[in-house]
C-alpha positions as CSV (number, residue, x, y, z in Angstrom):
1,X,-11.4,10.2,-10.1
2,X,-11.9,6.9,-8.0
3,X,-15.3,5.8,-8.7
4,X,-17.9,2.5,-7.9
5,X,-18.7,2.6,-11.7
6,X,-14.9,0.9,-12.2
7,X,-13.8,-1.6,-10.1
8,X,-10.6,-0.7,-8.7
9,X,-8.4,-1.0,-5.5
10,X,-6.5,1.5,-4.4
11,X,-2.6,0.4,-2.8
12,X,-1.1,3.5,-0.7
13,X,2.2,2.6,0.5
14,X,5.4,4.5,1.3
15,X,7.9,4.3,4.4
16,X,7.0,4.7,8.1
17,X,5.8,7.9,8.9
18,X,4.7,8.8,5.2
19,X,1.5,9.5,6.1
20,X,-0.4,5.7,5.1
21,X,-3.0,5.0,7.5
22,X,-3.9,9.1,8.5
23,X,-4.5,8.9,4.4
24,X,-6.1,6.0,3.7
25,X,-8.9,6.0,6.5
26,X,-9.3,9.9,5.1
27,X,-9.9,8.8,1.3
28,X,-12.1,5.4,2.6
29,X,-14.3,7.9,4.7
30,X,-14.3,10.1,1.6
31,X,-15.6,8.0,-0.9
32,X,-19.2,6.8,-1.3
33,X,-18.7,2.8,-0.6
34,X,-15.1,1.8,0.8
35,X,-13.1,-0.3,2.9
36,X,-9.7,0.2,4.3
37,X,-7.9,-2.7,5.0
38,X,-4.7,-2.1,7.3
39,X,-1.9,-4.3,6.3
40,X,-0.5,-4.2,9.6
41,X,-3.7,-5.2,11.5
42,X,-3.7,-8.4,8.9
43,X,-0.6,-9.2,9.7
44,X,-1.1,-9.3,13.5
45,X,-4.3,-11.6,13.1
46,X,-1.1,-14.2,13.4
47,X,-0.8,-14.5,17.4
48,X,1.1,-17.4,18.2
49,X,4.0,-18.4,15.9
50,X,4.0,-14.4,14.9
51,X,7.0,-13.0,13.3
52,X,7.5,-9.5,11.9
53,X,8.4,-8.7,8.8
54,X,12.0,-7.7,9.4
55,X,11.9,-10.6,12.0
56,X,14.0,-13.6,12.7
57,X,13.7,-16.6,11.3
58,X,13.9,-14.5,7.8
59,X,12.5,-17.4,6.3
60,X,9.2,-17.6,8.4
61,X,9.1,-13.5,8.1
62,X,8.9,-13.5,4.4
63,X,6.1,-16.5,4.7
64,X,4.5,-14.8,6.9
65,X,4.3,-11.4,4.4
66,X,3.3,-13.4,2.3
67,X,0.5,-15.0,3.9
68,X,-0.7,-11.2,4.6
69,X,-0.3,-10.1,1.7
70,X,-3.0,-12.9,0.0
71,X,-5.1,-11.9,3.0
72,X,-5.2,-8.9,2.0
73,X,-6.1,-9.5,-1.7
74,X,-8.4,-12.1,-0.7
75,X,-10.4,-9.6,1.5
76,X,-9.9,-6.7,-1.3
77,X,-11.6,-8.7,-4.0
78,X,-14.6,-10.1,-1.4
79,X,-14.9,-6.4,-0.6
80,X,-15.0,-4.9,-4.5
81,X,-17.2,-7.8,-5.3
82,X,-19.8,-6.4,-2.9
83,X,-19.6,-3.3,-4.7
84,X,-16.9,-1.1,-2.1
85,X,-13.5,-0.2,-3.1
86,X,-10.9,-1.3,-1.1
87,X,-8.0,1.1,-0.3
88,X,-4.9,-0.9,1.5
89,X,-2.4,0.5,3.9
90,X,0.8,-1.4,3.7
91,X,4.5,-1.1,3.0
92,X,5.2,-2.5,-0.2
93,X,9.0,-2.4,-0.8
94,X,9.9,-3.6,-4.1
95,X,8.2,-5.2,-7.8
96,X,7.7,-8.2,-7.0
97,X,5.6,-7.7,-4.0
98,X,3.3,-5.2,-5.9
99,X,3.2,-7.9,-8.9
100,X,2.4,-10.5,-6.7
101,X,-0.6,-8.2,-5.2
102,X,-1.9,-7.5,-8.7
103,X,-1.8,-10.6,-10.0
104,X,-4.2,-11.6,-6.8
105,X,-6.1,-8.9,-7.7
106,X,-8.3,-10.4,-10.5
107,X,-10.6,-8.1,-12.5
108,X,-9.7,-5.2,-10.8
109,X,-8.0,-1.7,-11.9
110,X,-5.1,-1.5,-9.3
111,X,-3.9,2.2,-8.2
112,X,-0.7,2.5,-6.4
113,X,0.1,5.4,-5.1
114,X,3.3,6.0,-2.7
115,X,3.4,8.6,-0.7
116,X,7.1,10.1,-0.8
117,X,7.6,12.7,1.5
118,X,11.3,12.2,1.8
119,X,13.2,10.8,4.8
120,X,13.4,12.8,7.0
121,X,9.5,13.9,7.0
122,X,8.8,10.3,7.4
123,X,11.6,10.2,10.2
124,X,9.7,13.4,11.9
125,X,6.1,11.9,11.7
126,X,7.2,8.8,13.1
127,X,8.6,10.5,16.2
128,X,5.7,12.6,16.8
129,X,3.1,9.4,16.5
130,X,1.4,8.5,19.6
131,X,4.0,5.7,21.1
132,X,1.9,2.8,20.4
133,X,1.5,3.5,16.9
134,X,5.4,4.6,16.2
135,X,7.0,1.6,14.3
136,X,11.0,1.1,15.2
137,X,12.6,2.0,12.3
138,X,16.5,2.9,11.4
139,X,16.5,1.4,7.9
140,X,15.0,4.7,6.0
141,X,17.7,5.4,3.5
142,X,17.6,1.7,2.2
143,X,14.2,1.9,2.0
144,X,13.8,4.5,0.1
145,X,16.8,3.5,-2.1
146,X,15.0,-0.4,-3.0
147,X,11.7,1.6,-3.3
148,X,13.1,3.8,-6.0
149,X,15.3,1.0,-7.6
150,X,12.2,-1.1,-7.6
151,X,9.2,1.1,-7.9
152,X,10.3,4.3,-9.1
153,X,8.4,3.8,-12.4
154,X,5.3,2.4,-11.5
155,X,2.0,4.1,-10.2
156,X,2.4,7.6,-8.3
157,X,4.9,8.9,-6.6
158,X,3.3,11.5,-4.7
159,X,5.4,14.1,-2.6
160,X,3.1,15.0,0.3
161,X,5.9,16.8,2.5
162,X,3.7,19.6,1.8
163,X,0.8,18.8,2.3
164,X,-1.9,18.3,4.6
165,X,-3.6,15.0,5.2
166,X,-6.8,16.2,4.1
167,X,-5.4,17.9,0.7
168,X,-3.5,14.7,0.3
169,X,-6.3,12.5,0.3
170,X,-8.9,14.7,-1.8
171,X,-6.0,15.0,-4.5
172,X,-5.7,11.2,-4.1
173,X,-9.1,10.7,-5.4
174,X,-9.5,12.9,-7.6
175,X,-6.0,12.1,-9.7
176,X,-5.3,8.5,-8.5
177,X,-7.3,7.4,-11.3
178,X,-5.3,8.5,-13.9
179,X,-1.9,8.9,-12.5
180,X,-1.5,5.8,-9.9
181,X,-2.8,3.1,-12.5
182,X,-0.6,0.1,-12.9
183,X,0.0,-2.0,-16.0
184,X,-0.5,-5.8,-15.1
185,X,2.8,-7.5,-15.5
186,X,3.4,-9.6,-19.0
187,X,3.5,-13.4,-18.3
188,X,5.8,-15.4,-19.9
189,X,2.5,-16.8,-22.4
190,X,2.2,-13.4,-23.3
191,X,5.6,-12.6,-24.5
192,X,5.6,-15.7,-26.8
193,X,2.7,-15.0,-28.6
């Protein structure tokens, strides 16, 4: 169960159309003291200069993740500091990213769950979104391929082609705890002692 008593920070992620942001504003209204923090809405604070993450120049794309990405750990560990836990919303597409993210976040018990529905659920969800939140996406297989090459043996994968939102989020806080817990990465100090 996700509870104040520890301080954690939960990381839902998955493809487009997975189900990420119905989920995670359903388990932040569900617990007690929480914050969702969209990593797509952090990632639009840039305005001038902007470039997407599958943007051109690559170069400037990848800072620019990257930049959101330390927003978004910086706001998670201001926001678990005052006592809520944060629950972030963002694609996170291979171990490095999610090392990088749990590195940032200090002191804290980090849950990642992804929510794996299977192509062609997320392909169907994205389609039915209202237009102005459907992301233009033809790159699902890879995804899903670098996700499991990656990430296939960290936190929970968590097949929610059948299941509701709601059901998804209530199992997400009630298991999360004890099935999405990752294991902070062993630095290179670490191995030598």
């Amino acid at each position: 169960m996700i509870t104040a008593e520890t301080p954690s920070c939960l990381i839902v992620t998955g493809m487009p159309g997975a189900g990420k942001s119905t989920v995670t504003r359903l388990v932040a209204e569900r617990l007690p003291r929480s914050a969702r923090l969209d990593g797509d809405h952090i990632s639009r604070l840039i305005v001038g200069g902007r470039v997407g993450a599958l943007g051109e120049p690559a170069d400037e794309a990848a800072r620019q993740v990257e930049l959101c990405n330390r927003n978004l750990c910086t706001l998670a560990n201001n926001i678990s500091d005052a006592g809520f836990t944060p629950v972030i919303d963002w694609v996170i597409p291979h171990r490095e990213q999610l090392d990088f993210f749990v590195s940032l976040l200090r002191d804290r018990q980090v849950l990642f769950a992804v929510l794996a529905p299977g192509i062609e659920v997320c392909r169907y969800r994205n389609t039915i979104r209202d237009p102005r939140e459907r992301f233009d996406f033809d790159g699902y297989e890879d995804l899903d391929a670098d996700m499991r090459r990656e990430l296939g043996d960290v936190g929970w994968w968590f097949d929610t082609a059948a299941l509701t939102p709601e059901r998804t989020a209530d199992r997400i806080i009630r298991e999360a705890g004890r099935r999405a817990l990752v294991s902070r990465p062993v630095s290179p100090a670490q191995k030598r002692v």
